[in-house]
N, C-alpha and C positions, 0 to 999 in steps of 0.2 A: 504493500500500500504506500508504502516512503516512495518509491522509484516512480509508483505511479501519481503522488500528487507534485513531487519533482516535475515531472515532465508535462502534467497538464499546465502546474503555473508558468512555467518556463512557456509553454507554447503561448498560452491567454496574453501573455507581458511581452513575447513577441508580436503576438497580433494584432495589440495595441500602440504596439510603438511601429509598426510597419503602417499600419493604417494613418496615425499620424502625419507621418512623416513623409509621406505619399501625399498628402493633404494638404502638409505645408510646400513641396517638391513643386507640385502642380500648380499651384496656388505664386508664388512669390518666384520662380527659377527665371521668370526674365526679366528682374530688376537687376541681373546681373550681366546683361548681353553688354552693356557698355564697358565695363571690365573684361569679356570677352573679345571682342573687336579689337582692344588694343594689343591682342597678343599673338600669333602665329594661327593659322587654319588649325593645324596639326596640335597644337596648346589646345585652342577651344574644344577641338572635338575628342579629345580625353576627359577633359574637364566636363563635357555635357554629358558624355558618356559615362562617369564617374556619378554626376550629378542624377542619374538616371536610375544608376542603380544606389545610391546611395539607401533609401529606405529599407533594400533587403539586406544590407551589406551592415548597416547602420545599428540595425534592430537586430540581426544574428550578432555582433560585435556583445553589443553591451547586453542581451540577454547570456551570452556566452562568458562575459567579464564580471559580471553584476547578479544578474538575477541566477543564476546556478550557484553561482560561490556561495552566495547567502544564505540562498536554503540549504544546502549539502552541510553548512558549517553552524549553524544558527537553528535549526529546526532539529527539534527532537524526534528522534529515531522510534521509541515507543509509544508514541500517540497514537489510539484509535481513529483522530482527524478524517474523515473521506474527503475527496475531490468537491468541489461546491460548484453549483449549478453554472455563476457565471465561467471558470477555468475552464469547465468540459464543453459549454459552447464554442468559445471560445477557441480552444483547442481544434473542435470539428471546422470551426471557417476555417480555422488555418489548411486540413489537411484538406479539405474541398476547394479552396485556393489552389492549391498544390495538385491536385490534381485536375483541375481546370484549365491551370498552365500547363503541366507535360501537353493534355489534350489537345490543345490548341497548337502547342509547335508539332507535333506529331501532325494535326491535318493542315498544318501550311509548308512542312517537308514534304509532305506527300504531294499536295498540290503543285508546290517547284518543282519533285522531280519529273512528276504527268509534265509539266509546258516543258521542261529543258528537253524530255525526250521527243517531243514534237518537235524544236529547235534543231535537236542533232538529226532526226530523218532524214538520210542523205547527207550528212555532214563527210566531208572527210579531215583527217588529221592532213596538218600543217605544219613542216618542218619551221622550230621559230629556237630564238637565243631565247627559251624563257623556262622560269623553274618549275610551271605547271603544264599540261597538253594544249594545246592552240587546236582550234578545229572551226573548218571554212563551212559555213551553215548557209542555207536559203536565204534567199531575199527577203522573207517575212518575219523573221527573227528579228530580234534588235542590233542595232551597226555593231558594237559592241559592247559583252559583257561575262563579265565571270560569275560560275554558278559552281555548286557544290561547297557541302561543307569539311567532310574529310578528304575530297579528293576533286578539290577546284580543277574546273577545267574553264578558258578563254576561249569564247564563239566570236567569229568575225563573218558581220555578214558577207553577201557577193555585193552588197552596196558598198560597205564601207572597203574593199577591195578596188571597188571599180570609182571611185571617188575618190581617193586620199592618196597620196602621194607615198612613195617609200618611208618617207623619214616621220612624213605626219603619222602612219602608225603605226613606226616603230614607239613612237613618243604616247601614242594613243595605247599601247600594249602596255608601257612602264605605267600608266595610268591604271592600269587595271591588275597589273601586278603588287601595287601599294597597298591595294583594296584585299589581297590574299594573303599581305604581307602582314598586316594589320587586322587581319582575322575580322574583318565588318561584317560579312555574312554570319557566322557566329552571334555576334552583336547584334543583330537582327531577331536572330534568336530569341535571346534573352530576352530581348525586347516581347516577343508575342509569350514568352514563359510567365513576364512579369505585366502581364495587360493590366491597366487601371484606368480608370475614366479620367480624361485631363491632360492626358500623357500624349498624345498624338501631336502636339504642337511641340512637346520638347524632341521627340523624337523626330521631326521632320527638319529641326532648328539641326541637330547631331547629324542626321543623312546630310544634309547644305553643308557643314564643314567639312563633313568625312570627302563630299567632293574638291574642297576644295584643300584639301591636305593630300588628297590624290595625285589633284594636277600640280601642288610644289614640288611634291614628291619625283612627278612625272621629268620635269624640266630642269636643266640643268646651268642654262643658259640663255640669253634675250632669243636668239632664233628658236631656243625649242620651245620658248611659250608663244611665239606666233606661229609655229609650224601645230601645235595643241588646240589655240586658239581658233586657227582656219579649220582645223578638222571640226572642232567642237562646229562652228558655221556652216560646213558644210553639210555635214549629217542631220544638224537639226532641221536642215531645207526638205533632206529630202527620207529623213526617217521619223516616224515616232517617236516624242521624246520621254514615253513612256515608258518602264519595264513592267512588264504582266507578270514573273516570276516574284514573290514575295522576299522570298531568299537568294537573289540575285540584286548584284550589283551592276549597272550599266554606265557607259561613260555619259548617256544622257538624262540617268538618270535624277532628275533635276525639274522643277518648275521652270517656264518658262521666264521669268523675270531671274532665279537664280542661275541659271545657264547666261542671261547676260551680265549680271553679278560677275562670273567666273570668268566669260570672257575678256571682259574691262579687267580686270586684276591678270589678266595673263600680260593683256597692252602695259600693263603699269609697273610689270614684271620688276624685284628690286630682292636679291635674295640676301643680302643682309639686312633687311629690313622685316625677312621674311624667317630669316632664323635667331636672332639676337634680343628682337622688340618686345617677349614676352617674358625672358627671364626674370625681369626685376619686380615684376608681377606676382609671381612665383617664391622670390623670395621675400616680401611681403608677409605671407606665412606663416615662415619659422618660427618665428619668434612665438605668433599666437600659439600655434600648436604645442610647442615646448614649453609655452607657460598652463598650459590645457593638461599634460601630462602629467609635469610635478604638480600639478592642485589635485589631480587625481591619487596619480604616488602617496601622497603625504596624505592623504584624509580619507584613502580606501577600505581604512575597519568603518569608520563613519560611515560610509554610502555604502556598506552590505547591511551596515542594522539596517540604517534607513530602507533599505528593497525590501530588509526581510520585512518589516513594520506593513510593506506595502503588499508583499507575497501573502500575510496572515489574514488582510483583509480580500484577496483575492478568495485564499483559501475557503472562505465563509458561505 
């Protein structure tokens, strides 16, 4: 019965603090876009991406730091005590949550794989420099994009073949190489695991960086973000700038207003501007954090009674 009201108040005190925090995430994450903008694509879209899962990450941390210690070390082992109404509700959202998400990325995996294989029909592989399989797909695919999660593969339509210049997609493939490199479809993932109402505008704000961390990633030099740039132009003339695959990344994968976004920042191209301008952002920080830890350190028997004070009234 110990193990068992262990685990129901640990879950109830997770469920509350995910939901919280979820709440505040949704609710206040873009009073921070103007601290974001000052920093690197490739900065912001960690940071949104960080910020995204913060409330699972946030709430396993301190139910793991905090509310287990407390009980394990504070509660008495021979109490008759049972589980109380609110804990074991509580408990059950959580694993109906949980299992709501598995369900959900299971039938948006499945969906991606149904379109990629409609995608590859008649594909053939394509000899390429690159660290994943390249394969030359139909005209109705999208120009390009990589799909798969354990075993990324890069599709290029016979459009963006017959459009793009050699160098435009070799620069157009290092785009799409970042995006594998950087595990985003993964990310994606997570994303439909952790569905919450609210959530779709931060997530759409993280896909807009993750592109545009792509194309820094992509260029290396003022010609390869005009040879990037003209591809981006030329594709979106004459393809969809849509991807139908959920768990697929595309190079135009992008709203029409953020595809021009990205291509004005290729013309504006400045890479130390593009790698340097976010550090000091970053370190910022420190300091709070360090001073967040030692007030933790030093007053950590204080904040287990305090949980457990809070775990006895769960328990109830």
């Amino acid at each position: 019965m110990f193990i068992a009201r262990c685990i129901g108040v640990s879950l109830a005190e997770f469920v509350i603090l995910y939901l919280s925090l979820s709440l505040l995430v949704a609710r206040f994450w873009r009073h921070g876009l103007g601290w974001l903008d000052s920093g690197s694509a490739r900065a912001s879209e960690t940071l949104l991406f960080a910020v995204r899962t913060l409330p699972l990450l946030g709430s396993a941390l301190f139910t793991l730091a905090f509310t287990v210690p407390s009980f394990l070390i504070l509660e008495p082992r021979t109490t008759d005590e049972e589980v109380g109404i609110a804990p074991a509700l509580l408990a059950a959202c959580f694993l109906g949550f949980l299992v709501w998400g598995i369900l959900r990325a299971v039938a948006t995996q499945r969906r991606t794989s149904r379109t990629v294989s409609e995608w590859l029909s008649g594909a053939t592989a394509v000899p390429a420099d690159a660290t994943v399989p390249v394969f030359r797909t139909c005209q109705h695919a999208p120009a390009l994009t990589v799909a798969g999660l354990g075993s990324p593969r890069v599709l290029v339509s016979e459009t963006a073949y017959s459009v793009l210049t050699q160098h435009e997609l070799s620069i157009a493939l290092r785009h799409e190489l970042a995006h594998v490199r950087w595990h985003d479809n993964w990310k994606k993932l997570v994303f439909r695991v952790l569905e919450f109402p609210g959530m779709s505008a931060l997530e759409s704000a993280w896909s807009e960086k993750a592109e545009m961390a792509a194309d820094d990633a992509a260029v290396s030099n003022f010609d390869d973000a005009l040879d990037l740039a003209s591809a981006l132009i030329k594709l979106s003339r004459l393809a969809p700038v849509q991807c139908d695959a959920e768990l697929a990344t595309g190079l135009l994968h992008s709203s029409p207003a953020s595809l021009s976004v990205r291509v004005r920042r290729l013309f504006q191209w400045n890479q130390p501007d593009r790698t340097i301008r976010h550090r000091s952002n970053w370190m910022l920080l420190l300091p709070a954090v360090a001073m967040i830890l030692t007030t933790v350190a030093l007053n950590y028997s204080f904040v287990l009674i305090q949980m457990h004070a809070v775990t006895e009234w769960l328990v109830q």
